[in-house]
Structure formats: structure tokens, C-alpha cells
N, C-alpha and C positions, 0 to 999 in steps of 0.2 A: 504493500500500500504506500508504504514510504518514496517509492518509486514515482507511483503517480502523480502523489502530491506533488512533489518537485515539480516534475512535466507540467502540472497545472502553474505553479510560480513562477516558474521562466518563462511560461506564457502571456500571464498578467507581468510580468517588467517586460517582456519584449511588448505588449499590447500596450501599455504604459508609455514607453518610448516613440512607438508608432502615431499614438496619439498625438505626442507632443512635434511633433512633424508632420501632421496630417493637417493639408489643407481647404477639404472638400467635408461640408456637413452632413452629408451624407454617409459618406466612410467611419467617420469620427462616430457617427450614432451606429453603424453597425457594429466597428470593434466594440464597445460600451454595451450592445448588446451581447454580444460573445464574450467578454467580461462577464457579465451575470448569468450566463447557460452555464461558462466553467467554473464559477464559481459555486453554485451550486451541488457542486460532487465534493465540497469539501468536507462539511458534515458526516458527510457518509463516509468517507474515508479518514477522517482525523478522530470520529469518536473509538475510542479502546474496546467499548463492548459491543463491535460489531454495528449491523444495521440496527436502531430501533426507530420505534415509531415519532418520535421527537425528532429526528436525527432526519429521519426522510420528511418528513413536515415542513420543516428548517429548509432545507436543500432545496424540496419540491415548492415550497412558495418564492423560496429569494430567485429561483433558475429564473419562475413563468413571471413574478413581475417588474424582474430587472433586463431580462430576456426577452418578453415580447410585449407586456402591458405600456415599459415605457418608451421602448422603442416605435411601439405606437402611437402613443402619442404627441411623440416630438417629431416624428415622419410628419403626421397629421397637422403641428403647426407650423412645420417648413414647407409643406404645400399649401394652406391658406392662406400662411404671409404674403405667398411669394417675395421672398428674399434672396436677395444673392445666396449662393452655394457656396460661397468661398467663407472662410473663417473669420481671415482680416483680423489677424493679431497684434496687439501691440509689441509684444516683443518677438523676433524674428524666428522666424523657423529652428535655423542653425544653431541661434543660439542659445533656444528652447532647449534642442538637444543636450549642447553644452552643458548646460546647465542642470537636465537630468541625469545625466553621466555622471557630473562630478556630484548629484543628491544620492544618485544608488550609489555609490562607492561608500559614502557617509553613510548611507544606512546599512551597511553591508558591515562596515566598522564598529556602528553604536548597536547592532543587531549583536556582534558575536560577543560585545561585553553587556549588554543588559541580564543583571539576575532576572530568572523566572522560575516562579513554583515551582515546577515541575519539566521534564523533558518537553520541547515542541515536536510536532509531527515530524519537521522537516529544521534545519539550520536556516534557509529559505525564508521562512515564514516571518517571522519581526521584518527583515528588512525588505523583502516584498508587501509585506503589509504597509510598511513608515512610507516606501517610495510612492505605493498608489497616492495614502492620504495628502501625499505632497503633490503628486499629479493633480490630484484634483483642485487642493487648493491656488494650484498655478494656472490652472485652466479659466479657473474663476474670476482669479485676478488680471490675465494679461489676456485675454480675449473680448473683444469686440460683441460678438452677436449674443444676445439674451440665451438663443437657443443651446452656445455651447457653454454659458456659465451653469445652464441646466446641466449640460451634460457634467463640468465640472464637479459639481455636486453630487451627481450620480458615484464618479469614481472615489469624490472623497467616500461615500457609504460603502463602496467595494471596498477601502481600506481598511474603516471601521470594522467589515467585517471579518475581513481575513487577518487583523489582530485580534478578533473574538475569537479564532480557533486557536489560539495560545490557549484559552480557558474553555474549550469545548468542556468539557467533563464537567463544570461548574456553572457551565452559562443559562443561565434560568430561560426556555423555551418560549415564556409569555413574552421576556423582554426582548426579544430577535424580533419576534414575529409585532411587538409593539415601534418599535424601531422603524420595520419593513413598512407598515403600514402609516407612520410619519412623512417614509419617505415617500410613500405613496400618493397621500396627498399634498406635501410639498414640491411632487413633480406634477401632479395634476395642475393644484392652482397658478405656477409658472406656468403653464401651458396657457391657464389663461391671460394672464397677464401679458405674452409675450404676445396672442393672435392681438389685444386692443392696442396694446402698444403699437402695434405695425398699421393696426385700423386710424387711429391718432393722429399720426405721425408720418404715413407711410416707408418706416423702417423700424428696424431692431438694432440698431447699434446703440449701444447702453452711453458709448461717452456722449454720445449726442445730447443724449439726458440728460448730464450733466451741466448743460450749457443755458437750461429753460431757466428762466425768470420769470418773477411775479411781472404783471404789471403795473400801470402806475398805483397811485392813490385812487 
């Protein structure tokens, strides 16, 4: 099992990576959906006692509404806006990279000396987990379109959760599935937020927002 896991965490930092050089919002929301399909088989593999029914519950809700609920919906607001396909980042592709590179390294560092309770599934796992929550947080901050600080948000909770399976064995089932369903409606209501935005305004770039003013007196 130990095997897999890993193939799953090289896959979220290489998906990770991909993202942060990815310039079409289209691409960007499908690896984010294949983030939450593979994420999903974590559960199932990182709990000690096997499959149980907590464990595929866990698995089976975070796959279907990180996997296709929100990828639905944010397809769904990239076709009503009609908005450019492009990202239009504030900071450069390249040096997004950069910049991820030298963040996994750092968390590959602060991964192998962090105490934790007990063994992890994988060595993997903390610093896979630290680089997405960073992924996303940099998605949030240095991107343009409403649509991809959603997705931003989305990966910070793929991180979230793949440092929750440090503590699978202890992680209370209500509070995952209260979590998933947070996020559930804090991607719904962006959704709406982002179609009036574009209804308003005709666009979604968030610094523009920035720039509105009251009027006079």
C-alpha cells in the first residue's frame, strides 16, 4: 500500500507544479479535478485497519465532490461568463515555477524534521501535503480570474486534507465530511459570485475590483 501512496504524492507535487505553469482555465480545473479523484484513494489506503466503512465514506465523498461536483461547477461558470481562457497571472509562469521548486524543497526539509505521533503512511506525505496548501495559497494570491482563486482554494483543501492523513487513525469522520461540505458551499457561493461579477462588470479579473470607488457625496 505504501507503494501506492507515494505514486499518489508524486502525483499531487507533479499536479501541483503543472498547475502553477498552467495557462488555460480549462486544464487548470481538470488537473484540480484529478487532484480530488486521487485523492480520494487515500483513506482507503493510509487507514491501518484495512477498508472500513468510515474510510470509504471519507474517500467516496471527497473523490465525487472534488472530482466532479466542483469541476462542474466552475466549467459551468466559465461558460456563462464567457471569459477569457487564459489565467493572466500576476506573477509569471516561470517564475511560479521557480518558486515552487524552491517551496517543495522546503517542505521536503521541514517534512523530514517535523515530530509526529506516530509513523506516516509515506515520508511523502507532510511535504506533499505543506506544498499543495502552499499551491493553493499562491494561486489565490497571484492570479487574476475569480475563477482560479476558486480553484486556489480548492487545492488549499486538497492540502488540508492530505495532512489529515498524518492522523487518519484519529481523525473524527463527522469533521472531514463537515469540512467537505464547507467547502462545498464555499465553492458553490463563488460560483455565484463570480457569474454577477462578470454580469456587472463584464469581467472577472479581481484587480479590477480593486480599482471601484464610491461615488461622490
Amino acid at each position: 500500500m505504501s507503494g501506492v501512496i507515494e505514486i499518489i504524492l508524486i502525483f499531487l507535487i507533479l499536479a501541483n507544479l503543472i498547475l502553477l505553469g498552467a495557462s488555460r482555465l480549462r486544464n487548470a480545473i481538470r488537473i484540480v479535478a484529478w487532484q480530488g479523484l486521487v485523492l480520494g484513494l487515500m483513506p482507503l489506503l493510509a487507514h491501518r485497519d484495512g477498508l472500513v466503512w468510515a474510510a470509504i465514506l471519507l474517500g467516496a465523498g471527497s473523490a465525487g465532490i472534488k472530482g466532479f461536483v466542483f469541476p462542474a461547477l466552475l466549467n459551468r461558470a466559465l461558460r456563462e461568463t464567457q471569459a477569457s481562457r487564459e489565467i493572466e497571472p500576476f506573477v509569471g509562469y516561470v517564475l511560479s515555477l521557480l518558486a515552487g521548486v524552491g517551496v517543495l524543497a522546503l517542505s521536503v526539509w521541514f517534512g523530514s524534521r517535523l515530530p509526529l505521533p506516530w509513523p506516516p503512511a509515506s515520508n511523502l506525505l507532510v511535504p506533499a501535503g505543506m506544498f499543495t496548501v502552499w499551491t493553493g495559497l499562491f494561486l489565490i494570491v497571484t492570479r487574476r480570474k475569480a475563477i482560479t482563486q476558486v480553484l486556489g482554494y480548492v487545492v488549499l483543501e486538497n492540502g488540508i486534507f492530505t495532512l489529515g492523513m498524518v492522523l487518519v487513525e484519529a481523525m473524527p469522520l463527522l469533521v472531514e465530511l463537515g469540512v467537505l461540505l464547507d467547502i462545498f458551499v464555499a465553492v458553490f457561493v463563488m460560483g455565484i459570485i463570480v457569474f454577477n461579477i462578470n454580469r456587472e462588470f463584464d469581467h472577472i479579473d479581481s484587480d479590477q475590483l480593486a480599482a471601484l470607488k464610491e461615488g461622490g457625496p
